[in-house]
Structure formats: C-alpha cells, structure tokens
C-alpha angles and dihedrals in degrees: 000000000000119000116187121206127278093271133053095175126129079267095084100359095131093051089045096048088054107044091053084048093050082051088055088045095054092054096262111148106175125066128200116206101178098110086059119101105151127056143156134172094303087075096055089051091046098048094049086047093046083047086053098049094043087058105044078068090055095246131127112244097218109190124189132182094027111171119260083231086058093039082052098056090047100059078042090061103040091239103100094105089043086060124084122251 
C-alpha cells in the first residue's frame, strides 16, 4: 500500500504527483493517506490525477484514511463523488 508523505500542498506538489504516479505504475492500487495531515488544493488535484492514471491501466485507485481537511476540500470543490474511496 502507498503512504505519501505528511504534506500535499503546492510545496511539494510535483514530487508528490509523481511518486503516486511511479506506485500506479508499479501496479500499486490502494493508497493510504494516514500519514497526511496537511493538504490544499494540490491533493485534490493529485488524487483525481492518480485516479486517472490508475484507470488509463485499467486498474481501480482504492484510498483509505483520507483526512477529513482533504475530504472537506473535496465537497468545497464539488469533486467528493469524483474521488476514490
């Protein structure tokens, strides 16, 4: 199971958006987000491209322990139902 780091902000938004994309790659379907404790924006983007990525290989993104800022942002946004669950 893949664990990003503690931030998905527009800090290290690049490094975090490939990384998830190396674990796809990989063949890793399930991410854990319970290290992760600060978010903005960036992780929404990054979970909906790591979801699309996921898909193009024909594979299910499966994400558990997401944090409730990162749920939040998500509902803000409209996007909740888009993310994986």
């Amino acid at each position: 199971m893949y664990q990003p780091g503690p931030s998905l902000t527009f800090a290290n938004a690049r490094a975090a958006l490939a990384a998830g994309l190396k674990a796809i790659e990989a063949g890793e379907t399930a991410f854990d987000l319970s290290a992760v404790t600060e978010v903005d924006s960036t992780a929404v983007a990054a979970l909906l491209a790591w979801q699309r990525a996921a898909r193009a290989r024909g594979a299910v993104l499966s994400v558990v322990n997401a944090p409730a800022n990162l749920t939040s942002l998500a509902q803000l946004y409209g996007v909740a139902r888009l993310l994986p669950a």
